[in-house]
PQR file with spaces between the fields and no chain letter, atoms N, CA, C, O and H, PARSE charges and radii, in Angstrom:
ATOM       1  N    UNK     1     101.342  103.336   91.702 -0.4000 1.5000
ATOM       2  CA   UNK     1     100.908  101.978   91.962 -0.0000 2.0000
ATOM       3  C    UNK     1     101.458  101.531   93.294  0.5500 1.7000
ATOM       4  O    UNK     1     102.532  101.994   93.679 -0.5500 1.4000
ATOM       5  N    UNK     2     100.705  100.551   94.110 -0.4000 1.5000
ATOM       6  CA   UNK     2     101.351  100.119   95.416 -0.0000 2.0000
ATOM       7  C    UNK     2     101.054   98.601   95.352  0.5500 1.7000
ATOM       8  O    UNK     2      99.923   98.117   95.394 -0.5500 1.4000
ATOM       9  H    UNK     2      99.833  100.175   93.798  0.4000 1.0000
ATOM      10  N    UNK     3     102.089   97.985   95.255 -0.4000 1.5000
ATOM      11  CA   UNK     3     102.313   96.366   94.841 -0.0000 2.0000
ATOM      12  C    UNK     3     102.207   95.933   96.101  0.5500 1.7000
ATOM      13  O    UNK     3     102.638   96.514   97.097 -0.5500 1.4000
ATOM      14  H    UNK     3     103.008   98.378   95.221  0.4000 1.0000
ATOM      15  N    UNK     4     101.622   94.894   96.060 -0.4000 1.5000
ATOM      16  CA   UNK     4     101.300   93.483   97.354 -0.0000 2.0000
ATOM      17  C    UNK     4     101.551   92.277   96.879  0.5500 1.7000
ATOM      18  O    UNK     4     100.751   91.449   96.443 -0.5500 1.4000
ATOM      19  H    UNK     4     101.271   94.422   95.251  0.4000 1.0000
ATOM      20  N    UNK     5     103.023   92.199   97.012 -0.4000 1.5000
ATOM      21  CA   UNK     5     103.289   90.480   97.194 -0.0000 2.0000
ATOM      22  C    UNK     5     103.052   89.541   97.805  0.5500 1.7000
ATOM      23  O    UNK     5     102.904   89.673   99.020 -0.5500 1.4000
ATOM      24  H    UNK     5     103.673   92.871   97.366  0.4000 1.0000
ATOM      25  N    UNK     6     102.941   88.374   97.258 -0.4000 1.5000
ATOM      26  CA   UNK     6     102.627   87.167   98.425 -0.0000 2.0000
ATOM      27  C    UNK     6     103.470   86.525   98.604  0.5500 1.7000
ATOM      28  O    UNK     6     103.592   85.600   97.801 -0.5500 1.4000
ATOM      29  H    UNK     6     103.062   88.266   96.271  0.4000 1.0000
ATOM      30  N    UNK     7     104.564   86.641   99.782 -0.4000 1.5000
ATOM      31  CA   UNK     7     105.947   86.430   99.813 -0.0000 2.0000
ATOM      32  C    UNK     7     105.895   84.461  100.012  0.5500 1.7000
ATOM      33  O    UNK     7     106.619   83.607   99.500 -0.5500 1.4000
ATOM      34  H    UNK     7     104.465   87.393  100.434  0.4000 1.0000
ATOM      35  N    UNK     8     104.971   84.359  100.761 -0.4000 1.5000
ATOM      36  CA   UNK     8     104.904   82.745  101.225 -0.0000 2.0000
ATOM      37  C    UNK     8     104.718   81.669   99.746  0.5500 1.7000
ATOM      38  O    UNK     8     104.383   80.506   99.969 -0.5500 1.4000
ATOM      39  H    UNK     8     104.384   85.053  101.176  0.4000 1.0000
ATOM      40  N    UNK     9     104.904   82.027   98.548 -0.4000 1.5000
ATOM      41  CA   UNK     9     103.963   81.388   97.457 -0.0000 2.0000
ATOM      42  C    UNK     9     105.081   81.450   96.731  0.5500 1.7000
ATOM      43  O    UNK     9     105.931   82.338   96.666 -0.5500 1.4000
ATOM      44  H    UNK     9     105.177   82.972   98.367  0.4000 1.0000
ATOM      45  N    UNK    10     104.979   80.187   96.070 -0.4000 1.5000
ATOM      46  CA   UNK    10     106.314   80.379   95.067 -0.0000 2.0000
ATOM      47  C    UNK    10     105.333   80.060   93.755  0.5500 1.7000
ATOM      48  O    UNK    10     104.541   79.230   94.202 -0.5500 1.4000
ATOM      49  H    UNK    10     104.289   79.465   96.123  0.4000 1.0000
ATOM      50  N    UNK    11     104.908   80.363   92.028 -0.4000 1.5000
ATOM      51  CA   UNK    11     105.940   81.971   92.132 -0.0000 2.0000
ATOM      52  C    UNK    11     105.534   82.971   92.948  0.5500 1.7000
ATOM      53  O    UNK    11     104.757   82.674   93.855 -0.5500 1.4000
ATOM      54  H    UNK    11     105.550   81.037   91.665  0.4000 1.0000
ATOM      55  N    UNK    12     105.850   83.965   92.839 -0.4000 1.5000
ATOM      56  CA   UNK    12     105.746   84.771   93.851 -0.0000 2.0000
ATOM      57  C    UNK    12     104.716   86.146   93.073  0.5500 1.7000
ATOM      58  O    UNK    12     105.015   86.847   92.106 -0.5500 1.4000
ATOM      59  H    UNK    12     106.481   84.207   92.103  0.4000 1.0000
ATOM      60  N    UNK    13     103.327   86.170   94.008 -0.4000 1.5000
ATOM      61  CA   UNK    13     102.387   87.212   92.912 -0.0000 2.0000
ATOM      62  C    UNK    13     102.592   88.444   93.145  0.5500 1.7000
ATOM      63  O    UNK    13     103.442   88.837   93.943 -0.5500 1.4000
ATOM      64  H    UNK    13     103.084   85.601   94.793  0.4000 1.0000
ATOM      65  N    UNK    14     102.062   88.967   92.674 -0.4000 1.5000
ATOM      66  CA   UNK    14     102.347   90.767   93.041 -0.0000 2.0000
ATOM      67  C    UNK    14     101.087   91.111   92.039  0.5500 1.7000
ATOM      68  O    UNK    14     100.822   90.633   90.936 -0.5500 1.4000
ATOM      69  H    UNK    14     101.371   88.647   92.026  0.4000 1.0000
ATOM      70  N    UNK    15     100.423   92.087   92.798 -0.4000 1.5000
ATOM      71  CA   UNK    15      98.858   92.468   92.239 -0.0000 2.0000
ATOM      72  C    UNK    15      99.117   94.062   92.815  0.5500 1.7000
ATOM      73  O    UNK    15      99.860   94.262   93.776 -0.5500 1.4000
ATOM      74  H    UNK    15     100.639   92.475   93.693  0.4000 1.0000
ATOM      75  N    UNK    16      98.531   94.974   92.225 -0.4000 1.5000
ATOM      76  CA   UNK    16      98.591   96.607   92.647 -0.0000 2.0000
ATOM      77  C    UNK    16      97.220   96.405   93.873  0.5500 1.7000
ATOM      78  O    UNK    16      96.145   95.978   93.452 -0.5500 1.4000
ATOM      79  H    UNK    16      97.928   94.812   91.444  0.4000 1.0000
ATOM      80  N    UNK    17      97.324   96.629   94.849 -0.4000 1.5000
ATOM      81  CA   UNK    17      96.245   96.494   95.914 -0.0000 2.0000
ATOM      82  C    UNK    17      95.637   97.723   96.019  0.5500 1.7000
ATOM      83  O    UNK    17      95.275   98.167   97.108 -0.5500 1.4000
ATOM      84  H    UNK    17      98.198   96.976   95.190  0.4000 1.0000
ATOM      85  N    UNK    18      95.496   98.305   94.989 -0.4000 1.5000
ATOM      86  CA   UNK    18      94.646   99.910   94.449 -0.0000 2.0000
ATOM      87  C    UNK    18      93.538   99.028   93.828  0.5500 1.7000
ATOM      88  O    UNK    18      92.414   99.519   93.930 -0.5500 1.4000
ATOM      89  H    UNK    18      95.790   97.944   94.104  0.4000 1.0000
ATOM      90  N    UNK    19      93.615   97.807   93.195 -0.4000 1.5000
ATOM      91  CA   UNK    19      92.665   97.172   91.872 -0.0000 2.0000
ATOM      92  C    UNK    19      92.859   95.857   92.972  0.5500 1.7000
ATOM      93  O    UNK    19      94.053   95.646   92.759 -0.5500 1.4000
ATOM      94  H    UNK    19      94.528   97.408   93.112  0.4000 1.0000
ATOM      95  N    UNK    20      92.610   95.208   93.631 -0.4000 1.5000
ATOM      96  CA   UNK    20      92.701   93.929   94.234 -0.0000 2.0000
ATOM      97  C    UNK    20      91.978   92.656   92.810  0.5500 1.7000
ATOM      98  O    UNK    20      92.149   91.437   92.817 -0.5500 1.4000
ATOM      99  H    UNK    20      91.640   95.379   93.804  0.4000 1.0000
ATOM     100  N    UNK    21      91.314   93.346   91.906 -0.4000 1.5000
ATOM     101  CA   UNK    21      90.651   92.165   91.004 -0.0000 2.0000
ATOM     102  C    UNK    21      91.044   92.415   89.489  0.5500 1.7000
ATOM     103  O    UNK    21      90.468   92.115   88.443 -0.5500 1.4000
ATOM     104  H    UNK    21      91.175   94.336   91.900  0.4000 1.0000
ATOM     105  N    UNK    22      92.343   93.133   89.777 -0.4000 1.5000
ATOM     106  CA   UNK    22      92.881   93.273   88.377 -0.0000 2.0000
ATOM     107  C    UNK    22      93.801   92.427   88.368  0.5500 1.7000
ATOM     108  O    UNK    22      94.063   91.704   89.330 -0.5500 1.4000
ATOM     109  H    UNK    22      92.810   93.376   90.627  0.4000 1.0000
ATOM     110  N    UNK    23      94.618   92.419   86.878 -0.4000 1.5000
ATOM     111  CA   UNK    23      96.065   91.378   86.980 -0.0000 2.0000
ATOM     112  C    UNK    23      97.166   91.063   87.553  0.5500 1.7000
ATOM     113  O    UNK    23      98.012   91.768   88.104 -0.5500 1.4000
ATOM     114  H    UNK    23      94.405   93.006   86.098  0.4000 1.0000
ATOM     115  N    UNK    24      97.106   90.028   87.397 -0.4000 1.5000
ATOM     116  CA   UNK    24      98.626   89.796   88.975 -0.0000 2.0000
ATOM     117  C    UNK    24      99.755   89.044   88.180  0.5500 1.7000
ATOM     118  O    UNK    24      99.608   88.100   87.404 -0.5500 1.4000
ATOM     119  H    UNK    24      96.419   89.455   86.949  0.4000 1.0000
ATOM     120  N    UNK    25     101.120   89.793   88.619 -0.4000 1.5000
ATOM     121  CA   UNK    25     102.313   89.669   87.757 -0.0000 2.0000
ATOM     122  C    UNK    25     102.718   88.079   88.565  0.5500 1.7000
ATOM     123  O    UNK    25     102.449   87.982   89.762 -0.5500 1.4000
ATOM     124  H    UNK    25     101.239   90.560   89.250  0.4000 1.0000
ATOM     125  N    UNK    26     103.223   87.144   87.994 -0.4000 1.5000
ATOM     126  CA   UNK    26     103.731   86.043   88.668 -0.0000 2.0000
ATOM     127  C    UNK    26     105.426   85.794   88.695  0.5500 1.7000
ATOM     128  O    UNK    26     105.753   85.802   87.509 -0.5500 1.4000
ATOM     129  H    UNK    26     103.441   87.223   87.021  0.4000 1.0000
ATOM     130  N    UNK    27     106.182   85.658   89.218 -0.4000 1.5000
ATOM     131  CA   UNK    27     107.517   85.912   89.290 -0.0000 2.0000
ATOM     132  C    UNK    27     108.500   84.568   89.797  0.5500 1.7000
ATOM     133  O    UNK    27     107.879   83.951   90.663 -0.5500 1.4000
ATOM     134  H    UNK    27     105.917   85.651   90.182  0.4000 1.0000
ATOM     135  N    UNK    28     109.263   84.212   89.635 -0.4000 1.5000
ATOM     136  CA   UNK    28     110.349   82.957   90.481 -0.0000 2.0000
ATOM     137  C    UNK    28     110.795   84.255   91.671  0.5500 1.7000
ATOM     138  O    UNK    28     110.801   85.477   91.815 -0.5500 1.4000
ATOM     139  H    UNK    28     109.767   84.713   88.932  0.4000 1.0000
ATOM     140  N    UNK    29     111.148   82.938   92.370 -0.4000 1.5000
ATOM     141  CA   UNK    29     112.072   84.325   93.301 -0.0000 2.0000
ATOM     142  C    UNK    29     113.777   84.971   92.684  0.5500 1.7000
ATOM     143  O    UNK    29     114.271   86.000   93.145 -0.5500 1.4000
ATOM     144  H    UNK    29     111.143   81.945   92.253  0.4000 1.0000
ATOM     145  N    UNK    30     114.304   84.308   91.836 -0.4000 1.5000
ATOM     146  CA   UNK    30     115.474   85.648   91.330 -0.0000 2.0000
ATOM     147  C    UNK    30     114.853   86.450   90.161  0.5500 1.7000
ATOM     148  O    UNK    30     115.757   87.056   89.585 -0.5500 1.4000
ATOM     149  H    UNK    30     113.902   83.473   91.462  0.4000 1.0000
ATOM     150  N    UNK    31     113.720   86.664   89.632 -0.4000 1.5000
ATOM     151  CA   UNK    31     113.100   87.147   89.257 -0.0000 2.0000
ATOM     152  C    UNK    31     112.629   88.620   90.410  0.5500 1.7000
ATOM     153  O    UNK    31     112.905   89.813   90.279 -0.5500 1.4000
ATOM     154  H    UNK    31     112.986   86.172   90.100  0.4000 1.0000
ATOM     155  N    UNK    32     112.007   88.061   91.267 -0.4000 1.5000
ATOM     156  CA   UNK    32     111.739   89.041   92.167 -0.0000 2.0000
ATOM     157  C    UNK    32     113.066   90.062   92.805  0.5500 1.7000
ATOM     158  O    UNK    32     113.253   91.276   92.885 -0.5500 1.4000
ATOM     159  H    UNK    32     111.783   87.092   91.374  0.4000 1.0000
ATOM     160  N    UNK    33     113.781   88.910   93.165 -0.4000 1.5000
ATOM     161  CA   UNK    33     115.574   89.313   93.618 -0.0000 2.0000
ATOM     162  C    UNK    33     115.715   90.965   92.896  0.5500 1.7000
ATOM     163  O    UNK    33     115.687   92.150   93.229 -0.5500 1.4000
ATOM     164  H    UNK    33     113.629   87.924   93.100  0.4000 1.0000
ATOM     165  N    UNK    34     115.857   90.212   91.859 -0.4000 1.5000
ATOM     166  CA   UNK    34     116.513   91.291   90.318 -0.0000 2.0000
ATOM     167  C    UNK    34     115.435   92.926   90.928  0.5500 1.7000
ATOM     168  O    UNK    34     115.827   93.934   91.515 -0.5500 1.4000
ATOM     169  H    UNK    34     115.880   89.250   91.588  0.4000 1.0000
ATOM     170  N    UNK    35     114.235   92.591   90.519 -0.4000 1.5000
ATOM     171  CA   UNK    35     113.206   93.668   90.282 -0.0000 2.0000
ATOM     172  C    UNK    35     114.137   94.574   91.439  0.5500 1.7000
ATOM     173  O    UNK    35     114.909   95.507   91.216 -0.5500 1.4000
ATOM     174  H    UNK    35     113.916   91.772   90.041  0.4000 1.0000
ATOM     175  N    UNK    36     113.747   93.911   92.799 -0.4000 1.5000
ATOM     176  CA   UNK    36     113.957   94.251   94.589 -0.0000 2.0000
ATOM     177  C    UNK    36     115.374   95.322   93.903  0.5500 1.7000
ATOM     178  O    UNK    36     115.631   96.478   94.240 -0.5500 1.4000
ATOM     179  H    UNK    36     113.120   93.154   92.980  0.4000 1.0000
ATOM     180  N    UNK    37     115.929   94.672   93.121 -0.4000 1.5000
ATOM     181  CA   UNK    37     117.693   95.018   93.061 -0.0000 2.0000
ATOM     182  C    UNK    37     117.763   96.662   92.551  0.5500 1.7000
ATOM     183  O    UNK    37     118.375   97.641   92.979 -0.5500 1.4000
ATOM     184  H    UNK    37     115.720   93.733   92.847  0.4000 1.0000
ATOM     185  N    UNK    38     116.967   96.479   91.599 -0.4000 1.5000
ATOM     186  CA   UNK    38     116.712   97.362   90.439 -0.0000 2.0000
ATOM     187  C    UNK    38     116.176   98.500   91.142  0.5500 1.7000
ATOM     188  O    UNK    38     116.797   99.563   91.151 -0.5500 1.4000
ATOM     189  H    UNK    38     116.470   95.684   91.251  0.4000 1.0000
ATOM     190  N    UNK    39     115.050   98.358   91.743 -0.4000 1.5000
ATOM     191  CA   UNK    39     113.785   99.601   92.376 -0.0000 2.0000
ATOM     192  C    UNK    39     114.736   99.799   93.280  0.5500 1.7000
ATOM     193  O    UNK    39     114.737  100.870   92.673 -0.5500 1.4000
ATOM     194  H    UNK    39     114.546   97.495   91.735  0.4000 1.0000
ATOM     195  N    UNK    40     115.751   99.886   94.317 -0.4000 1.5000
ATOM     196  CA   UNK    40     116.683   99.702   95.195 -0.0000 2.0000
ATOM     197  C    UNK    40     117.480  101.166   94.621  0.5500 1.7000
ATOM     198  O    UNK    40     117.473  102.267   95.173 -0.5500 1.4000
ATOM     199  H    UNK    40     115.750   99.016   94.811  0.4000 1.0000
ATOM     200  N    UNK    41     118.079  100.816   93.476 -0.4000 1.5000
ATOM     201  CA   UNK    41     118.647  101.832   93.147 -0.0000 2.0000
ATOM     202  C    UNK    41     118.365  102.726   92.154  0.5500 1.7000
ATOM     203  O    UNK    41     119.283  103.242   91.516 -0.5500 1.4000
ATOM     204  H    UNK    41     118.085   99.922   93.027  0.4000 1.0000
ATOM     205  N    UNK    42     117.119  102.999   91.919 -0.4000 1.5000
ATOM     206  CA   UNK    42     116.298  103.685   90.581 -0.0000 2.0000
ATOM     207  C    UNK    42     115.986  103.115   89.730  0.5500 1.7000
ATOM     208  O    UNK    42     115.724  103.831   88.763 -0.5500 1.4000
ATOM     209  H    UNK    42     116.374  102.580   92.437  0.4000 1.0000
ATOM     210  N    UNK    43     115.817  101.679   89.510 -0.4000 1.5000
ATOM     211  CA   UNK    43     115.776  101.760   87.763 -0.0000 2.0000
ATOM     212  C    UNK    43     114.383  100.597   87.945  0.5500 1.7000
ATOM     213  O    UNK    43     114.394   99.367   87.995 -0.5500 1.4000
ATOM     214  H    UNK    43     116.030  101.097   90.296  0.4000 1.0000
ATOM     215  N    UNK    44     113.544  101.321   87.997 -0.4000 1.5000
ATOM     216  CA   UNK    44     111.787  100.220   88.134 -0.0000 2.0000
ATOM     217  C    UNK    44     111.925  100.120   86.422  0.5500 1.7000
ATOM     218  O    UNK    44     112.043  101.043   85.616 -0.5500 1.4000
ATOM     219  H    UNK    44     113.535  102.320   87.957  0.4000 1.0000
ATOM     220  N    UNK    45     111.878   98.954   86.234 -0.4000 1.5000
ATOM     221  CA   UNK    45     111.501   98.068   84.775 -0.0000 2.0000
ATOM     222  C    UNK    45     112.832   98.097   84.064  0.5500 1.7000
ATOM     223  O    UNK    45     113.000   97.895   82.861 -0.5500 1.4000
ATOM     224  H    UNK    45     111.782   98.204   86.889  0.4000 1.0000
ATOM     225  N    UNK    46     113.772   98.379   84.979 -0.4000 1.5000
ATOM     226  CA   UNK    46     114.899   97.774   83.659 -0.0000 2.0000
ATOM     227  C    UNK    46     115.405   96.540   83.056  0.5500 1.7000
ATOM     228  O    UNK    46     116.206   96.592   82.123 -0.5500 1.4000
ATOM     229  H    UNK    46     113.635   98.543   85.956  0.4000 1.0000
């Protein structure tokens, strides 16, 4: 999957830009923080 956030928008969307008209995850920004934190050091969805 290759995620496209819309950094300017609070919450903050993220849609896979493989599917541009599929579902889009909506997030706060320490929500996003966390994810950023996580994928950073291995752990996508913990």
């Amino acid at each position: 999957m290759c995620s496209r956030p819309a950094l300017g928008s609070r919450p903050i969307h993220v849609r896979d830009s493989k599917n541009p008209s599929g579902p889009e995850l909506n997030l706060t920004a320490p929500a996003w923080t966390a994810f950023l934190a996580d994928v950073s050091v291995g752990r996508p969805g913990a």
